[in-house]
MILUM-672823 format. One record per atom (N, C-alpha, C): x, y, z; residue in one letter; atom name. Coordinates in Angstrom, 1 decimal. Example, Ala and Ser with C-alpha at 12.3 -4.5 7.8 and 13.67 -1.06 7.14 Angstrom:
// residues 2
   east  north     up residu atome
   13.2   -5.7    7.8      A     N
   12.3   -4.5    7.8      A    CA
   13.2   -3.3    7.8      A     C
   12.8   -2.2    7.1      S     N
   13.7   -1.1    7.1      S    CA
   12.9    0.0    7.9      S     C
This chain:
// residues 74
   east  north     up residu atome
   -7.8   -1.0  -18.8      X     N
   -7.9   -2.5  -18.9      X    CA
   -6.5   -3.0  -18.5      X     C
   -6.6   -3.7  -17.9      X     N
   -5.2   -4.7  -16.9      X    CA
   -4.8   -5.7  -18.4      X     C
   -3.6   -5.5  -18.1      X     N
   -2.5   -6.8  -19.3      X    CA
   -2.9   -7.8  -18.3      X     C
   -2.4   -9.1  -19.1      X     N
   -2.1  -10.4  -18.3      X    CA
   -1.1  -10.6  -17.3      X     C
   -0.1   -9.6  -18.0      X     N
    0.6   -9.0  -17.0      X    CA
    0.5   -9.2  -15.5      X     C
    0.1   -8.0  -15.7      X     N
   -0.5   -6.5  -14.7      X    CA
   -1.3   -7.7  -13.6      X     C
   -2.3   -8.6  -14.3      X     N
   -3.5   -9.4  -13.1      X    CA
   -2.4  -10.1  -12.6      X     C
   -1.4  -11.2  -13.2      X     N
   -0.6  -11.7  -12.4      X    CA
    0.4  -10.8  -11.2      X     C
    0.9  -10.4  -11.7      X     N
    1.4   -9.0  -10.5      X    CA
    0.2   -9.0   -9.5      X     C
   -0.8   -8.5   -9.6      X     N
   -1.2   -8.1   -8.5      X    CA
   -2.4   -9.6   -7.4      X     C
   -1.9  -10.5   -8.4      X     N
   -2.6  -12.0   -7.9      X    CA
   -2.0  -12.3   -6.8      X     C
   -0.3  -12.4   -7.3      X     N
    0.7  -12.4   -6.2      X    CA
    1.4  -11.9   -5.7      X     C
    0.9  -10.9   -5.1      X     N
    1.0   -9.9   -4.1      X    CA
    2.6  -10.2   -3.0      X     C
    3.2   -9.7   -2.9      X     N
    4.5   -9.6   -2.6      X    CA
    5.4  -10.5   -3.3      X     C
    5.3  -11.4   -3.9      X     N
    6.5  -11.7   -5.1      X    CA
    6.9  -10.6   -6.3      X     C
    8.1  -11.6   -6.5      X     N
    8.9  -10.4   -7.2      X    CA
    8.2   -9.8   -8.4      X     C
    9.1   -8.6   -8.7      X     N
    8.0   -7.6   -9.6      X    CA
    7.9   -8.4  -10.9      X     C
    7.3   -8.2  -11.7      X     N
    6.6   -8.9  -13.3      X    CA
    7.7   -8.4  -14.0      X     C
    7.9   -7.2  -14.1      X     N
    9.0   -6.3  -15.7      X    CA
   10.2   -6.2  -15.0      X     C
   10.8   -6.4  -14.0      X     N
   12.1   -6.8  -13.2      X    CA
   12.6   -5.2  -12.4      X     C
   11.8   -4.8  -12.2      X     N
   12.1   -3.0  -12.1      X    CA
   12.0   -3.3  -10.7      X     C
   12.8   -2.4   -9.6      X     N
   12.7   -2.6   -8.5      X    CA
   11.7   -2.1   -7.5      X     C
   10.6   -2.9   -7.0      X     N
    9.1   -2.3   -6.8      X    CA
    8.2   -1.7   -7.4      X     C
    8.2   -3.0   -8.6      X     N
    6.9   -2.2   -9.6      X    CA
    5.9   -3.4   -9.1      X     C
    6.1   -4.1   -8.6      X     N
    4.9   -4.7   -7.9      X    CA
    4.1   -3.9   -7.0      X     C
    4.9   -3.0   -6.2      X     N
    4.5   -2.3   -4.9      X    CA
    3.7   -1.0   -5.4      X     C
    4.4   -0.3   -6.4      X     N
    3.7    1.1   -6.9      X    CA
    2.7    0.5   -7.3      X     C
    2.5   -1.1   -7.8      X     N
    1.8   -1.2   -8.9      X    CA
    0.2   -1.2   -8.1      X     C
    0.5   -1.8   -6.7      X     N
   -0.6   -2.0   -5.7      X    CA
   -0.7   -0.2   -5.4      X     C
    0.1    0.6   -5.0      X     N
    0.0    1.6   -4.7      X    CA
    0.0    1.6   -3.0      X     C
    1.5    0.8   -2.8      X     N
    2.3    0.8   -1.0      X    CA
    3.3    2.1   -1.6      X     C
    4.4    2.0   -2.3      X     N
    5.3    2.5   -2.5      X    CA
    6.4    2.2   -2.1      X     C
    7.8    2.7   -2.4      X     N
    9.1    1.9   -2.1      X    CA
    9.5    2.6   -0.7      X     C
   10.2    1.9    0.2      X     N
   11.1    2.4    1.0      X    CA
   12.2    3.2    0.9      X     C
   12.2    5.1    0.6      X     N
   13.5    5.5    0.8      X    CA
   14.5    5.5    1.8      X     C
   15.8    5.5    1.0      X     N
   17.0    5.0    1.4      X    CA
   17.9    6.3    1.6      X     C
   18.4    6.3    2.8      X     N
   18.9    7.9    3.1      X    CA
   20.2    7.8    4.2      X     C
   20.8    8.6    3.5      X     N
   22.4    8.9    4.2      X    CA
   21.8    9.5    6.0      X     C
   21.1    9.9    6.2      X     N
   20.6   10.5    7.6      X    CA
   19.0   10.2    7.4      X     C
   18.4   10.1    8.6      X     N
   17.1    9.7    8.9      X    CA
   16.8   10.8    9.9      X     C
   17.4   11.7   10.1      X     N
   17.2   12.9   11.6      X    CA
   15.9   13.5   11.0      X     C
   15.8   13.8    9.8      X     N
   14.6   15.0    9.3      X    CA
   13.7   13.7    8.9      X     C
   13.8   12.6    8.8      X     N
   12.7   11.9    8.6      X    CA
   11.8   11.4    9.7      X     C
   12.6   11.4   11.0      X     N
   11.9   10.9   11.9      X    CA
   11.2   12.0   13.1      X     C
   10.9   13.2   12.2      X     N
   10.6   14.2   12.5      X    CA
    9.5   15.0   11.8      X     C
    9.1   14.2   10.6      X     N
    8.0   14.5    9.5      X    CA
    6.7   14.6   10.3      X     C
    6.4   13.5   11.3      X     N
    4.9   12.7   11.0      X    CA
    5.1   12.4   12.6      X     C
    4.1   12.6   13.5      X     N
    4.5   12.3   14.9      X    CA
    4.0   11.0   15.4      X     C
    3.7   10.4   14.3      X     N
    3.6    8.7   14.3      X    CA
    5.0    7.8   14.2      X     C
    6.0    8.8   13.6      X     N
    7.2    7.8   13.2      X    CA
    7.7    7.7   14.6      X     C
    8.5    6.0   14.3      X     N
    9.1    5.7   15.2      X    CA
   11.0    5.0   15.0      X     C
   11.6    5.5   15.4      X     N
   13.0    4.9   14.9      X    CA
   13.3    3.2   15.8      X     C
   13.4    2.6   14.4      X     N
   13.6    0.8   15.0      X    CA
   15.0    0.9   14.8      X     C
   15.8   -0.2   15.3      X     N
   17.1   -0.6   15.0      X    CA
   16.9   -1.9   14.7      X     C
   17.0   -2.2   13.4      X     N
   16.9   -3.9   12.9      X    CA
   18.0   -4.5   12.5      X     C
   18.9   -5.5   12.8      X     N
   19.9   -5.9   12.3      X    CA
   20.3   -4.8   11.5      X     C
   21.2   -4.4   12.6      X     N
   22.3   -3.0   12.6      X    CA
   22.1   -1.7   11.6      X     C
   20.4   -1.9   11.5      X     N
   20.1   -0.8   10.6      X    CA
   19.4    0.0   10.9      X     C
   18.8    1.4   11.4      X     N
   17.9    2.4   11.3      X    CA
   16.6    2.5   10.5      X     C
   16.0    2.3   11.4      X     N
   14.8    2.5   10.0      X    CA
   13.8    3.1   11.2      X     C
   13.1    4.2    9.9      X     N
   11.4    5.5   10.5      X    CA
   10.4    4.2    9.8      X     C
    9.6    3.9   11.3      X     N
    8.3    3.4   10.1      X    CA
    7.2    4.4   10.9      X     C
    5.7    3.8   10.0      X     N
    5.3    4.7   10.5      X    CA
    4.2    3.8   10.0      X     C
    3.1    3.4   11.0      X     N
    2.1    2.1   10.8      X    CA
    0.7    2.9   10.4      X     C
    0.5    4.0   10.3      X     N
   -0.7    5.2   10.6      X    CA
   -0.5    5.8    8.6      X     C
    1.0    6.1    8.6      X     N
    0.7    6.8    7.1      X    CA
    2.3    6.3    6.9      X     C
    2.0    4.4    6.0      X     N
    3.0    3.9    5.3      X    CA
    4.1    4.5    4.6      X     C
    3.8    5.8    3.9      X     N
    5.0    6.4    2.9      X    CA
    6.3    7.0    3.7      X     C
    5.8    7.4    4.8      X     N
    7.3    7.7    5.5      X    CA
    8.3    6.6    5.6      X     C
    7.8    5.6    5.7      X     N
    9.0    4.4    6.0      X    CA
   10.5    4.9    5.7      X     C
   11.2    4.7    5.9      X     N
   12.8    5.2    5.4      X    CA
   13.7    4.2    6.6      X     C
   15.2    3.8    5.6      X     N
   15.9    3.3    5.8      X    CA
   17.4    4.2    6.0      X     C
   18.1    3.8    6.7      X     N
   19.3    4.7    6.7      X    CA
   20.3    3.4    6.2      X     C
   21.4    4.0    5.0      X     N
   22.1    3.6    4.8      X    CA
   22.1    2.4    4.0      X     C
């Protein structure tokens, strides 16, 4: 059974998390968070869907086929 909580969280769907924790909105849908990593070499090497972007001077694996690889460098 969902809190009152819990239904608001997931009513509003990308606003910030309900209990202040950092992507507990996201686990709570069941996306997951973006890990954050000193090197991205072995990540963009997992899944032969990933692709390495450069977004305002940052590295990032996404991967549009199987969401959880996402990773960020740095």
């Amino acid at each position: 059974m969902l809190r009152a909580v819990d239904r608001r969280c997931f009513a509003a769907y990308g606003a910030e998390p309900c209990d202040g924790t950092p992507g507990a909105t996201a686990n709570f849908l069941g996306l997951g968070v973006m890990k954050i990593r000193h090197s991205i070499k072995s990540a963009k090497t997992r899944e032969r869907n990933c692709l390495v972007v450069r977004r305002k001077r940052r590295l990032y694996v996404i991967n549009k086929k199987q969401p959880r690889y996402k990773t960020r460098q740095g």
